[in-house]
Backbone of each chain as ProteinMPNN parsed JSONL, in Angstrom:
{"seq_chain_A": "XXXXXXXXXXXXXXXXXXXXXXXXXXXXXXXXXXXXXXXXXXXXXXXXXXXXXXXXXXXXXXXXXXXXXXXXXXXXXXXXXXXXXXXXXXXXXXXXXXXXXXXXXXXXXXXXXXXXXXXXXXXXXXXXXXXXXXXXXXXXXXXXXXXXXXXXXXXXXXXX", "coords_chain_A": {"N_chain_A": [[-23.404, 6.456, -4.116], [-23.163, 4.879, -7.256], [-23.699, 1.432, -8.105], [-22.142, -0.04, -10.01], [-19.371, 2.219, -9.633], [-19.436, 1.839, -7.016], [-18.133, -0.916, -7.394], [-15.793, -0.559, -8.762], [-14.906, 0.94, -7.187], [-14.251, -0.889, -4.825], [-12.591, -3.076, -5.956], [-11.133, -1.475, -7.221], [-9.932, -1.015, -4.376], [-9.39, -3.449, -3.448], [-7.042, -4.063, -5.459], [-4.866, -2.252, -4.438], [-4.366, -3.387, -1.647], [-2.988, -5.401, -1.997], [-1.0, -4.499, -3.931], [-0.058, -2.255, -2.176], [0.589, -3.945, 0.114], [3.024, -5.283, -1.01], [4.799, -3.023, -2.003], [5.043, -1.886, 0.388], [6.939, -3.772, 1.674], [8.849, -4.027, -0.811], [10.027, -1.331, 0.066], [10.524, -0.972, 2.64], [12.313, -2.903, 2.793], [14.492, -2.605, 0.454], [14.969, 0.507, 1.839], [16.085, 0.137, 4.548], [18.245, -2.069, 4.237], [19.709, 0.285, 2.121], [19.987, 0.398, -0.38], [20.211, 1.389, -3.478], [18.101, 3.687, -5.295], [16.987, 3.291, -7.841], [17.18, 0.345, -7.55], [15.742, -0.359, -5.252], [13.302, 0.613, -5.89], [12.973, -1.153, -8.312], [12.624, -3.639, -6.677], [10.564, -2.954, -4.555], [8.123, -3.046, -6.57], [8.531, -5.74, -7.839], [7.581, -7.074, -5.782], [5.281, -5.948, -5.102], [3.54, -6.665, -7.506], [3.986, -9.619, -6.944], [2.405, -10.034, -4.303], [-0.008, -8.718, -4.945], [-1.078, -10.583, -7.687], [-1.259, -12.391, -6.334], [-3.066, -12.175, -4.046], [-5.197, -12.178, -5.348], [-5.503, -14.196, -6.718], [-5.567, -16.797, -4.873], [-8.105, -16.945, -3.837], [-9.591, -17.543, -5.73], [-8.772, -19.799, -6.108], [-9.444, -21.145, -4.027], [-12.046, -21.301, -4.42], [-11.78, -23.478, -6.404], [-11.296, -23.557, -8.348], [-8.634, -24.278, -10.963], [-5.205, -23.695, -10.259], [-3.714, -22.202, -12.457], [-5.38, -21.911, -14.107], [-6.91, -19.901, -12.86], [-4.904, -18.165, -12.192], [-4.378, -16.943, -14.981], [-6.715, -16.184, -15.191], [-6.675, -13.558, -13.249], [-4.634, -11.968, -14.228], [-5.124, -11.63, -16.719], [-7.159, -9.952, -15.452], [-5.92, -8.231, -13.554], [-3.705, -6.826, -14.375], [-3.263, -4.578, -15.325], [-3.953, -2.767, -14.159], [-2.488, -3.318, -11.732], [-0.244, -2.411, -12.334], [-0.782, 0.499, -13.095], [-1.075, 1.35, -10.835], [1.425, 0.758, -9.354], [3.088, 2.156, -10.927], [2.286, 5.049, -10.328], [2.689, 5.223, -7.658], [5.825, 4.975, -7.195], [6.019, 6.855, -8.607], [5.367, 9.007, -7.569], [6.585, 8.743, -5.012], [9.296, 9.26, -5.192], [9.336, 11.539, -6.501], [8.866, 13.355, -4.182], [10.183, 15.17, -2.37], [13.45, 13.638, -0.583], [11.809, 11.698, -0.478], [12.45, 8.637, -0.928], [15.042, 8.396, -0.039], [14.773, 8.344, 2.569], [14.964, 7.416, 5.973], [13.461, 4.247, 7.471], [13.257, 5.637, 10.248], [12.581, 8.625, 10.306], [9.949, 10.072, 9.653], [9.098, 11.214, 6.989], [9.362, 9.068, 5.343], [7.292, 7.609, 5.555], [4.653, 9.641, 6.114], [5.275, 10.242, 2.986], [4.635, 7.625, 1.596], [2.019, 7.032, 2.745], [0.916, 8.994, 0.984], [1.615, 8.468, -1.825], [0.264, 6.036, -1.902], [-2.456, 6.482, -1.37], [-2.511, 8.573, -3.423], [-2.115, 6.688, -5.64], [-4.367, 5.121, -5.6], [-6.296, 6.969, -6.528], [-5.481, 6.985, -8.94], [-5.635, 4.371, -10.179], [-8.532, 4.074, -10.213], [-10.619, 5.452, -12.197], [-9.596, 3.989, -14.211], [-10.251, 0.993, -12.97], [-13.142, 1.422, -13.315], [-13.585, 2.109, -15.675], [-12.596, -0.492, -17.416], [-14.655, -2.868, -15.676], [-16.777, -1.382, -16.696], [-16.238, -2.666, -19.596], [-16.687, -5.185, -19.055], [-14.422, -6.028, -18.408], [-10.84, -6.562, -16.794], [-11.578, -6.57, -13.252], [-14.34, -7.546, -13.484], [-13.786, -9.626, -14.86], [-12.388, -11.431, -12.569], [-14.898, -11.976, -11.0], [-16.65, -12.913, -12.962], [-15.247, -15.228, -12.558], [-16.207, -16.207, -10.194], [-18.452, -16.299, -10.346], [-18.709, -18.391, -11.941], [-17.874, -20.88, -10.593], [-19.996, -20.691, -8.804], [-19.831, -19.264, -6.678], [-20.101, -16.323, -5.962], [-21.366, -15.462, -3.714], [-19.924, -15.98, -1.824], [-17.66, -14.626, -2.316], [-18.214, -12.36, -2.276], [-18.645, -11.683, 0.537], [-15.847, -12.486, 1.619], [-14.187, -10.534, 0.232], [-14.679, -8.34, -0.427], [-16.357, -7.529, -2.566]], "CA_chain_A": [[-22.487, 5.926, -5.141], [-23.81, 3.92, -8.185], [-23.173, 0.343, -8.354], [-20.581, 0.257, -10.913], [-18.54, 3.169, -8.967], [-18.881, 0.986, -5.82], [-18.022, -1.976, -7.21], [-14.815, -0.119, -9.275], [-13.845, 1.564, -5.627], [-13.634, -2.05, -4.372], [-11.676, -3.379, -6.967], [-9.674, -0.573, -6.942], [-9.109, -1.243, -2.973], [-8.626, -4.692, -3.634], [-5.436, -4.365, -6.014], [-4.186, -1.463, -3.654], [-4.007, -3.729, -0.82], [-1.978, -5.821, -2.626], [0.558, -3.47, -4.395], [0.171, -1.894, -0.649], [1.887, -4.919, 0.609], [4.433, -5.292, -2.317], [5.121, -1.954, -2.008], [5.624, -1.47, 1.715], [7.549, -4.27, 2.097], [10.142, -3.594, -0.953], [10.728, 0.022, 0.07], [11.364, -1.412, 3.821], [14.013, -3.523, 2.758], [15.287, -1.426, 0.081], [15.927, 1.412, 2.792], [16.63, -0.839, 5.782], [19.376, -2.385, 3.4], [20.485, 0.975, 2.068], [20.063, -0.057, -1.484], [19.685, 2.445, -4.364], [16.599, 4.018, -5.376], [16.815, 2.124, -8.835], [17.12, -1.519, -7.048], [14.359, -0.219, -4.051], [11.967, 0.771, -7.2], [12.57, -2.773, -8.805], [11.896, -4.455, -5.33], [9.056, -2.896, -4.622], [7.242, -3.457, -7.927], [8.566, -6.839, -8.183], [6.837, -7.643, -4.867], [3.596, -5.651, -5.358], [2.881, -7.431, -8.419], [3.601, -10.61, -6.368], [1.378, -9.809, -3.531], [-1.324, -8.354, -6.074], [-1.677, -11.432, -8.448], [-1.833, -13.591, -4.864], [-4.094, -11.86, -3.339], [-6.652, -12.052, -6.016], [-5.349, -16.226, -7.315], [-5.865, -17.168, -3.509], [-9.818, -16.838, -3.428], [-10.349, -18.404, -6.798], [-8.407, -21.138, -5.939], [-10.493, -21.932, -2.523], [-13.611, -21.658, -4.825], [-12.336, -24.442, -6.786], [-10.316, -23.424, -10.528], [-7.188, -24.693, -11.086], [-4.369, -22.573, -10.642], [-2.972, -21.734, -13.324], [-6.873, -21.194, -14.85], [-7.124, -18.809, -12.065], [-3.665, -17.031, -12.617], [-4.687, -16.744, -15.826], [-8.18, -14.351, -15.17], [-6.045, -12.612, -12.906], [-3.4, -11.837, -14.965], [-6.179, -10.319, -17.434], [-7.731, -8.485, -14.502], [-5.554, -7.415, -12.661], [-2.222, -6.273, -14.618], [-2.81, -2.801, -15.517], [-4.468, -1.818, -12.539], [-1.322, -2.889, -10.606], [1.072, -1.381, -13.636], [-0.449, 2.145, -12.844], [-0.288, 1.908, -9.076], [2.586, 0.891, -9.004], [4.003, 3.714, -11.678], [1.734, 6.418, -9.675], [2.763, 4.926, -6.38], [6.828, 5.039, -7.282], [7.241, 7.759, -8.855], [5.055, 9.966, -6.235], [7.621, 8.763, -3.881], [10.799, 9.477, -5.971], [8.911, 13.135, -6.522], [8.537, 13.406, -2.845], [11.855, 15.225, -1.966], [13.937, 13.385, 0.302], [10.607, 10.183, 0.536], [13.334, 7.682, -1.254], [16.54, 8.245, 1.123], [14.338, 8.935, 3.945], [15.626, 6.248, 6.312], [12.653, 4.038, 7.984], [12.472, 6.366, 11.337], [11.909, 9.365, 9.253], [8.375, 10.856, 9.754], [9.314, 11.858, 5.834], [8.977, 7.949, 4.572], [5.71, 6.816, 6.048], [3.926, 10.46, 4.892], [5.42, 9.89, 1.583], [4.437, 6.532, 1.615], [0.44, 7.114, 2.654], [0.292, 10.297, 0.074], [1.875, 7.919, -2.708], [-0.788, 4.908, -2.0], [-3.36, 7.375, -2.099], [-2.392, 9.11, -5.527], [-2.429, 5.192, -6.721], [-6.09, 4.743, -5.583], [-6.777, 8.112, -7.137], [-4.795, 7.226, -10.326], [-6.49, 3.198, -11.165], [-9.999, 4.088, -10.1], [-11.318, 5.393, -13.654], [-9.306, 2.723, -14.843], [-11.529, -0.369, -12.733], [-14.268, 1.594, -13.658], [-13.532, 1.534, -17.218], [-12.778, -2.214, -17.484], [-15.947, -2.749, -15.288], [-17.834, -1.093, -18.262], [-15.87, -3.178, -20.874], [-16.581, -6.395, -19.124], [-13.221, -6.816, -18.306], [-10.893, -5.874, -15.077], [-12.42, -7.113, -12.114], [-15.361, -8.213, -14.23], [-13.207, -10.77, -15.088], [-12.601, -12.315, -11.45], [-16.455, -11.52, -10.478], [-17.426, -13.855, -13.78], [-15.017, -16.346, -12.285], [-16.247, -16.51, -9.084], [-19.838, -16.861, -10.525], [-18.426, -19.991, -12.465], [-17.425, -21.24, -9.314], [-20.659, -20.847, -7.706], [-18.942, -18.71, -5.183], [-19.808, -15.262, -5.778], [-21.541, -14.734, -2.834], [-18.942, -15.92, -0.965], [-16.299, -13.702, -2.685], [-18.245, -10.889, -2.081], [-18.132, -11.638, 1.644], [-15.219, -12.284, 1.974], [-13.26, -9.571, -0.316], [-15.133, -6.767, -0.041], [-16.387, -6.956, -3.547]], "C_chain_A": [[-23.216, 4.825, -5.926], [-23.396, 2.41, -8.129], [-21.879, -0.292, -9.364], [-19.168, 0.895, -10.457], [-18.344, 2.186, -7.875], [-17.954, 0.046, -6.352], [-16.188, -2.052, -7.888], [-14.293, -0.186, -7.566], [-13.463, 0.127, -4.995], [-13.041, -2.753, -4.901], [-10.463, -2.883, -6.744], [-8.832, -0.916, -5.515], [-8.846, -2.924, -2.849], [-7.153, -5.142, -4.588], [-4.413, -3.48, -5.092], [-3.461, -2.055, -2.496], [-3.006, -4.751, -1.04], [-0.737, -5.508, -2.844], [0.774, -3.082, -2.73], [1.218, -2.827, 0.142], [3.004, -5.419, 0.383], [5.046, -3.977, -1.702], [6.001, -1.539, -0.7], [7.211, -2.357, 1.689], [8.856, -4.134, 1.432], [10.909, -2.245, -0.788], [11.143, 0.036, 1.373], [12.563, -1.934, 3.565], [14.794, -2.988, 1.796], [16.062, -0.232, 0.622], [16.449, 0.906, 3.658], [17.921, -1.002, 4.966], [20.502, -1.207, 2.553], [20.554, 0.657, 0.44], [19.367, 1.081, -2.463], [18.353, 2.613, -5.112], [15.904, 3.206, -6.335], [16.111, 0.983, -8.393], [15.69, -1.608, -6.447], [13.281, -0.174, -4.958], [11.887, -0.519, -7.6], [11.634, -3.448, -7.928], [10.638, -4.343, -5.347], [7.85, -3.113, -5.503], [7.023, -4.845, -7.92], [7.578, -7.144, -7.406], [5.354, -7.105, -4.645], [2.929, -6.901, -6.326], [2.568, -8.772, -7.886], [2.474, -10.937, -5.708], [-0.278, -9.404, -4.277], [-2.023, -9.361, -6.554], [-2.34, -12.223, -7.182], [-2.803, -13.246, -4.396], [-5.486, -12.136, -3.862], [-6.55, -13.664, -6.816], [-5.767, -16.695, -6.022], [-7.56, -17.529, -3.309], [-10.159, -17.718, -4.476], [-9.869, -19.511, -6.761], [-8.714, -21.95, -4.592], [-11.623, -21.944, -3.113], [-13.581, -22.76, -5.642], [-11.199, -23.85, -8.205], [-8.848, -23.347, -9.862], [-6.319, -23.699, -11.064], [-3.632, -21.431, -10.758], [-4.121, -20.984, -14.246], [-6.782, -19.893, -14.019], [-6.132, -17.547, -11.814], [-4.428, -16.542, -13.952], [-5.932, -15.463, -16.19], [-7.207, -13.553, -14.225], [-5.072, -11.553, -13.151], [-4.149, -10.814, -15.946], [-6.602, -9.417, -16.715], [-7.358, -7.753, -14.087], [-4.168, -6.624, -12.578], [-1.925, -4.753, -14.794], [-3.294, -2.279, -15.113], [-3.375, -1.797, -12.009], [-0.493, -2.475, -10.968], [0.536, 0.024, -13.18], [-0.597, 2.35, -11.764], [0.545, 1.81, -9.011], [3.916, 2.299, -9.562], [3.349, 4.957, -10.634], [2.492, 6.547, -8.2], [4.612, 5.745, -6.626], [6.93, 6.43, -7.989], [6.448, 9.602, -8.199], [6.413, 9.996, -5.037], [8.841, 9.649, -4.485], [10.658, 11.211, -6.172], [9.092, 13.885, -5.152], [10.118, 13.752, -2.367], [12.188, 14.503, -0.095], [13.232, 11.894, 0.469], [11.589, 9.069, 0.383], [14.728, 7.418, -0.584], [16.318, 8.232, 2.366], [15.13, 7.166, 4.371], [13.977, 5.72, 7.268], [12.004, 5.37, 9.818], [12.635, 7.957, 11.136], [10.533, 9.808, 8.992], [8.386, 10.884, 8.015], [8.282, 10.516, 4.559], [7.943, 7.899, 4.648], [4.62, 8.671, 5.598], [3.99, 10.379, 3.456], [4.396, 8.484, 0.82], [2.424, 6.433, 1.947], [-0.078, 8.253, 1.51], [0.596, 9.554, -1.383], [1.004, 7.035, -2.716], [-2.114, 5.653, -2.287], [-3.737, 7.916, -3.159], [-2.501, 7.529, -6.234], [-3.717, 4.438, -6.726], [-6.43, 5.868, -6.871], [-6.873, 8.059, -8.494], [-5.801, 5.769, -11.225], [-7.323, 3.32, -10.818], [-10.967, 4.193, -11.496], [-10.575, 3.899, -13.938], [-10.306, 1.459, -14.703], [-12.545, 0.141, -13.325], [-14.544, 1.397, -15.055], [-13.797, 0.175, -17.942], [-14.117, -2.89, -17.131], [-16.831, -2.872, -16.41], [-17.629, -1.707, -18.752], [-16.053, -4.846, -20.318], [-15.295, -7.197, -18.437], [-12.663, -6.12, -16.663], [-10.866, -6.84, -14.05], [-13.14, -7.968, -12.473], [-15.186, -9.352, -14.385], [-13.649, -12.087, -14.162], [-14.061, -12.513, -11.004], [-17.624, -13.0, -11.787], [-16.732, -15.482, -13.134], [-15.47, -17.14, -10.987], [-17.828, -17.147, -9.41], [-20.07, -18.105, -11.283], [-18.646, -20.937, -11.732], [-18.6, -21.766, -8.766], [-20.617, -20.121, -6.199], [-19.303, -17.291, -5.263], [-20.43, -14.876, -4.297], [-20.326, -15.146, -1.126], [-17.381, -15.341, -0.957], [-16.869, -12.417, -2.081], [-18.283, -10.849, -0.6], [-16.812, -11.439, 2.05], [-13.769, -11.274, 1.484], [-13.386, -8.356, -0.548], [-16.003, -6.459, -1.499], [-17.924, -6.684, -3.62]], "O_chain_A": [[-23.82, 3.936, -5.325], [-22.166, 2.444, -8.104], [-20.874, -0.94, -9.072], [-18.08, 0.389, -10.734], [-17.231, 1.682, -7.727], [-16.845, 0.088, -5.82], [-15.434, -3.01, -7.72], [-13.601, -1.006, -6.962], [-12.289, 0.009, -4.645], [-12.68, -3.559, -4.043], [-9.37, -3.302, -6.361], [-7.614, -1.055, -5.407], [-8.032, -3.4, -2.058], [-6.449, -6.146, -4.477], [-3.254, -3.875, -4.963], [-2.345, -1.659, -2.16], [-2.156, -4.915, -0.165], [0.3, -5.916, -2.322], [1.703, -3.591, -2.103], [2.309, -2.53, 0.629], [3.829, -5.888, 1.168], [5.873, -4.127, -0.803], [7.139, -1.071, -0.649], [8.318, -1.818, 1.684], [9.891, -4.084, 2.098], [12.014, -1.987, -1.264], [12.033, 0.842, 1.643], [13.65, -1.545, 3.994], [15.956, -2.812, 2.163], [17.19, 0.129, 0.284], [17.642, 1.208, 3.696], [18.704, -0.053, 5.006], [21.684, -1.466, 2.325], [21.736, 0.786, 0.12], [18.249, 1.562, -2.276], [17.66, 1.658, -5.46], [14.842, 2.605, -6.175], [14.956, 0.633, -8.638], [14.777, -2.374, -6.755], [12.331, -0.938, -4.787], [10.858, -1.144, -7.341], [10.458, -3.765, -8.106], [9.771, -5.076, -5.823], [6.721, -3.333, -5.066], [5.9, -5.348, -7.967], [6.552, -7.519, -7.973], [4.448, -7.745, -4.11], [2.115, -7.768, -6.007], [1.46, -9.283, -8.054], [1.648, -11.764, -6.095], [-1.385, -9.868, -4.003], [-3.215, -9.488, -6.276], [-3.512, -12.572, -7.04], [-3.654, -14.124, -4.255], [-6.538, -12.281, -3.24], [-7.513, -14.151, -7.41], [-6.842, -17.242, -6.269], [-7.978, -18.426, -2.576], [-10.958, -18.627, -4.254], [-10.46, -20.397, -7.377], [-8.318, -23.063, -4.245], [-12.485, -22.583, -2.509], [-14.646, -23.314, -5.913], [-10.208, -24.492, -8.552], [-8.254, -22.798, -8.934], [-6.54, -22.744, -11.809], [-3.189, -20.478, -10.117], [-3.996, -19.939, -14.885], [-6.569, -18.839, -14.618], [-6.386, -16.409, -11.418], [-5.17, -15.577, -13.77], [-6.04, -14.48, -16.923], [-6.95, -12.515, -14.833], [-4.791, -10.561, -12.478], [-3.942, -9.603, -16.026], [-6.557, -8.227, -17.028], [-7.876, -6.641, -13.976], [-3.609, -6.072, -11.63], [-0.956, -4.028, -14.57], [-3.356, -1.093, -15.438], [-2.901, -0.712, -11.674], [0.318, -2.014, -10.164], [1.427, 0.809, -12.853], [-0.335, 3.484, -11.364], [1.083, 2.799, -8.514], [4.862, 2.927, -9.087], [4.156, 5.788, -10.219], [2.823, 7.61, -7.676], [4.745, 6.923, -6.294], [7.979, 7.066, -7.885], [6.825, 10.766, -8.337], [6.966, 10.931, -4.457], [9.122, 10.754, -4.02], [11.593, 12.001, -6.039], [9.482, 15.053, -5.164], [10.999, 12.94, -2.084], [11.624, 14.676, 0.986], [13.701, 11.027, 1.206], [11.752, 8.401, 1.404], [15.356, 6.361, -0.639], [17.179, 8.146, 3.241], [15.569, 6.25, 3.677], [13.314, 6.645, 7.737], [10.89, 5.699, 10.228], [12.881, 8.506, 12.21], [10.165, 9.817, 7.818], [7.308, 10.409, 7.658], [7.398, 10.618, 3.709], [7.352, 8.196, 3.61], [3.873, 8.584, 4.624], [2.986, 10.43, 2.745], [3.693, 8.49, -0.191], [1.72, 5.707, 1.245], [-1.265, 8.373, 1.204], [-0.15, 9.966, -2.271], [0.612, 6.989, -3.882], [-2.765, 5.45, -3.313], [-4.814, 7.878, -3.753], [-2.993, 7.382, -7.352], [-4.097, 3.525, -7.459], [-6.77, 5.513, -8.0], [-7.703, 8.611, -9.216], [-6.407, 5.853, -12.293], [-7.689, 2.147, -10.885], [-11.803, 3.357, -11.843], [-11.175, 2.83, -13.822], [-10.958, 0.942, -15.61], [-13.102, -0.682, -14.052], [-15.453, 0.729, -15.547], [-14.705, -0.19, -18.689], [-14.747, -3.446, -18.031], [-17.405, -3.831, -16.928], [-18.707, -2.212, -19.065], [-15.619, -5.738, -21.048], [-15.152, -8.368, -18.085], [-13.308, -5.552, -15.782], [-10.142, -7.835, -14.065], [-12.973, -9.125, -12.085], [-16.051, -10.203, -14.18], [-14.402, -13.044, -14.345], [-14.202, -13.642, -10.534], [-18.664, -13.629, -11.591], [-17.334, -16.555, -13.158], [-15.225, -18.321, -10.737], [-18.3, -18.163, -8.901], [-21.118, -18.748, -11.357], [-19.461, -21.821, -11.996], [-18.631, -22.904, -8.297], [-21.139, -20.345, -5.107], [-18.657, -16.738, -4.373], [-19.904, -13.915, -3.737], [-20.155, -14.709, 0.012], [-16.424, -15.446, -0.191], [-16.187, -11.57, -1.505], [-17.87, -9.745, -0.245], [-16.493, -10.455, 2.718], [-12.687, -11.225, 2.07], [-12.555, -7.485, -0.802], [-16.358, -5.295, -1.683], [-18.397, -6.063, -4.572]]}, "seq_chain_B": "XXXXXXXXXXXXXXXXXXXXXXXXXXXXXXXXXXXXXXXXXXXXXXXX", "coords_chain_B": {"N_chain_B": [[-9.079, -14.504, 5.217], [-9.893, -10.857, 5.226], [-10.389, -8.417, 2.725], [-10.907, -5.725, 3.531], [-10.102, -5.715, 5.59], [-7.562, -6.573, 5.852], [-6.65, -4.345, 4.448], [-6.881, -1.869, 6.2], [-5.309, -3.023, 8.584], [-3.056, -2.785, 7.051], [-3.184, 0.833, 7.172], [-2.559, 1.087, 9.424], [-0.675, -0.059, 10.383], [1.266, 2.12, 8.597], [0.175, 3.934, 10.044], [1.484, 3.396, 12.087], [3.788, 3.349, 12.141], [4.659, 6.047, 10.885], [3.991, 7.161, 13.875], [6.121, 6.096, 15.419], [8.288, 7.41, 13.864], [8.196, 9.78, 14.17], [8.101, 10.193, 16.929], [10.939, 9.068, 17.442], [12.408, 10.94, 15.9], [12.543, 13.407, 17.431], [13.247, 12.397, 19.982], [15.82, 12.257, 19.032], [16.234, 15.018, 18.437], [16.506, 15.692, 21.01], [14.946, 17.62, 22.407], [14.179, 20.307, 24.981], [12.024, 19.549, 27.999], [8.63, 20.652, 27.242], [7.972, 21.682, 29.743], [7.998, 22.075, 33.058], [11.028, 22.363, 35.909], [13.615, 20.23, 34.481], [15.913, 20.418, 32.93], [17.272, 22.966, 34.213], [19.973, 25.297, 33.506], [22.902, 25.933, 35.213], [24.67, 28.524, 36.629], [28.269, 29.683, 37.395], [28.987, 32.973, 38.551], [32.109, 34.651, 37.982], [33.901, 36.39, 40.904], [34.446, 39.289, 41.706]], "CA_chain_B": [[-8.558, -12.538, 6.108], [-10.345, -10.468, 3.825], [-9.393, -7.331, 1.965], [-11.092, -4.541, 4.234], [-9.144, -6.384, 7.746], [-5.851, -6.629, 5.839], [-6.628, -3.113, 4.081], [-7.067, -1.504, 8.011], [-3.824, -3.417, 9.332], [-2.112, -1.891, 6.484], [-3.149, 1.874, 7.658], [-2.624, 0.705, 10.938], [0.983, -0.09, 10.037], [1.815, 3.183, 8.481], [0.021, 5.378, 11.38], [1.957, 3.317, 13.433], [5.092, 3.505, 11.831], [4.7, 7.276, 11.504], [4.299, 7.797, 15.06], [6.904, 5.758, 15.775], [9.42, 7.457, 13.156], [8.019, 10.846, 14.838], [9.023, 9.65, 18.115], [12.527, 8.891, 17.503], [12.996, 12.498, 15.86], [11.754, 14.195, 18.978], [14.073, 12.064, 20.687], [17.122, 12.322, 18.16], [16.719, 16.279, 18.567], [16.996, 16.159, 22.417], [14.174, 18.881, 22.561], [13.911, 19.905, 26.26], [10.406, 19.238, 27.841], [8.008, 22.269, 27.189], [7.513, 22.089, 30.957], [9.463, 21.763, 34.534], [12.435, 22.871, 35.422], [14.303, 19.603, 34.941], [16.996, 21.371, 33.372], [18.007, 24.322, 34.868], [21.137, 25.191, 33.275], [23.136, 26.657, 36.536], [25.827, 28.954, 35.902], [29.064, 30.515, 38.16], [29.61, 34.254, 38.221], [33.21, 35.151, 38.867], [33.021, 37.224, 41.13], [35.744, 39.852, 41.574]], "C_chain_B": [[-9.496, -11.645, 5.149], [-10.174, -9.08, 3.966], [-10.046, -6.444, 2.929], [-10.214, -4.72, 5.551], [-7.842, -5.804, 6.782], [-5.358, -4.744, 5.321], [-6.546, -2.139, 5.383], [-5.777, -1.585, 8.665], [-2.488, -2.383, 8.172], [-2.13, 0.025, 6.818], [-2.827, 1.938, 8.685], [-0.882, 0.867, 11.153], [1.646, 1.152, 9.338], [1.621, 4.047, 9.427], [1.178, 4.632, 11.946], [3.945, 3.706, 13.002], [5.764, 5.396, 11.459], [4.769, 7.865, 12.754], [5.337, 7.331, 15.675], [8.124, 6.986, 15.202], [9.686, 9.155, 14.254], [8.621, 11.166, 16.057], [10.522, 10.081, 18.389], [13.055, 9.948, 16.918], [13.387, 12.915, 16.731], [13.044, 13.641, 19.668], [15.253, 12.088, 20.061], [17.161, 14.336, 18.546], [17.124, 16.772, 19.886], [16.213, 17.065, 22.961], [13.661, 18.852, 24.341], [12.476, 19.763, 26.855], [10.07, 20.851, 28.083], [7.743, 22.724, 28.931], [8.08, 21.707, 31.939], [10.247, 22.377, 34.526], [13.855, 21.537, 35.227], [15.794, 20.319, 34.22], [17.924, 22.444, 32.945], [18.953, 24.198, 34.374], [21.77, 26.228, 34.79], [24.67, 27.125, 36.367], [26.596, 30.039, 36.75], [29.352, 31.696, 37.354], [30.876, 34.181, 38.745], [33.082, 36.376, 39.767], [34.966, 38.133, 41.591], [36.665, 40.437, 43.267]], "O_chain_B": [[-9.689, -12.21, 4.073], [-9.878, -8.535, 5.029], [-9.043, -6.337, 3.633], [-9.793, -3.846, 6.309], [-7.268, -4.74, 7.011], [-4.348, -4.1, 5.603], [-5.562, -1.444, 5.132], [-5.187, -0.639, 9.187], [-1.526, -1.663, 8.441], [-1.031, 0.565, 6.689], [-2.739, 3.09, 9.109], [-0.174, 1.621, 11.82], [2.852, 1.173, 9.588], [2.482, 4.851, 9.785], [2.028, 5.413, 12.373], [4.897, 4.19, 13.614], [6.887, 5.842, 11.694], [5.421, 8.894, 12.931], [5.712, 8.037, 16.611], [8.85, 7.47, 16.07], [10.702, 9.567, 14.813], [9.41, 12.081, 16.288], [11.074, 10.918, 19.103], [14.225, 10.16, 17.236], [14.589, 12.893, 16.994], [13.919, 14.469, 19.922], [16.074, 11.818, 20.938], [18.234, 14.817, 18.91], [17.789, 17.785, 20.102], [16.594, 17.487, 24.053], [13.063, 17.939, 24.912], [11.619, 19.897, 25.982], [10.648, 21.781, 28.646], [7.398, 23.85, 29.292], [8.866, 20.785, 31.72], [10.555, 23.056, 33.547], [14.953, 21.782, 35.727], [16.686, 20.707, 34.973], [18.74, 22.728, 32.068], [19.37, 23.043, 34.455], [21.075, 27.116, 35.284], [25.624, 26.404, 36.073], [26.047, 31.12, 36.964], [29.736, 31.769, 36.187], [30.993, 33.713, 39.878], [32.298, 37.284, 39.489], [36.107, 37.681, 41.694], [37.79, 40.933, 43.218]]}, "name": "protein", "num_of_chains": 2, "seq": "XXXXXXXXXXXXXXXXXXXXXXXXXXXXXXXXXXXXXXXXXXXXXXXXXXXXXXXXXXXXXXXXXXXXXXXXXXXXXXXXXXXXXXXXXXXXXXXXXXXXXXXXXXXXXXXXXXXXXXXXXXXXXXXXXXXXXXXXXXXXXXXXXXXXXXXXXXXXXXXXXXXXXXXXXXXXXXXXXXXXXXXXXXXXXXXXXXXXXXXXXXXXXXXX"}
């Protein structure tokens, strides 16, 4: 794999794990709670995006930038990567007869639920890679970290 | 923590929550075990 491709695929698995944790957690309490597919779709989005921006403001703000500076590159980097996992992710599920009513002990959810995170790697990969190319993306956080002084301690510790 | 650990725990947490959900099917259908005789259904003839 080329350097670019790697450095996309880790990108890519760095907003995944994010939305991944948004994701899980509002389609747990969405079904746990019994709450319509609508609301459970909000949830889960809402809280990907949460988990997403955090995951990737968290590091730049132990290397040192303020923030709100550091929301700020993230916010460029990392919005429409987690806008089309999260659309690929949700509406795999919602496709997925039965994945959205399934009730947590349901074999149905949790397949749904690893075949939908999957299609959302599948789906923002060109995408990082794109951005990547354009400078932007990832590129973004990767220039901020080298502001910092920190990249080699981002790339330890984030996989990048 | 960094993203390949928490990325791991998160597969970790769906296998596991799949075999769990799997589980509690299995056990929601009552399916008898493929093996033993625990049980024998045992059944009176009238007898005439």
């Amino acid at each position: 794999m080329n350097a670019r491709n790697s450095m996309a695929a880790n990108a890519t698995l760095h907003c995944l794990t994010g939305c991944a944790l948004g994701e899980i957690a509002g389609l747990l309490i969405g079904t746990a709670l019994g709450l319509s597919t609508v609301v459970t779709i909000a949830l889960a989005f809402g809280l990907a995006f949460l988990f997403g921006y955090a995951l990737s403001t968290l590091p730049l703000v132990k290397a040192g930038l303020g923030f709100f500076a550091a929301l700020s590159v993230v916010f460029a980097a990392d919005s429409l990567s987690i806008l089309i996992m999260e659309i690929t992710d949700n509406l795999v599920m919602a496709v997925i007869p039965g994945a959205m009513d399934a009730g947590l002990v349901n074999p149905v959810f949790w397949i749904g639920m690893m075949i939908a995170l999957a299609a959302a790697f599948v789906a923002a990969f060109p995408l990082n890679r794109y951005l990547i190319d354009k400078g932007k993306g990832h590129a973004l956080t990767h220039k901020a970290h080298e502001e910092q002084g920190d990249h080699d301690q981002h790339a330890g510790t984030n996989g990048h | 923590m960094n993203t390949n650990t928490l990325a791991a725990a998160i597969v970790g947490f769906l296998l596991g929550g799949l075999v769990v959900s799997v589980a509690a099917e299995l056990e929601k259908d009552g399916s008898p075990p493929a093996h033993g005789m625990s049980d024998v259904t045992v059944t009176s003839v009238p007898v005439n």
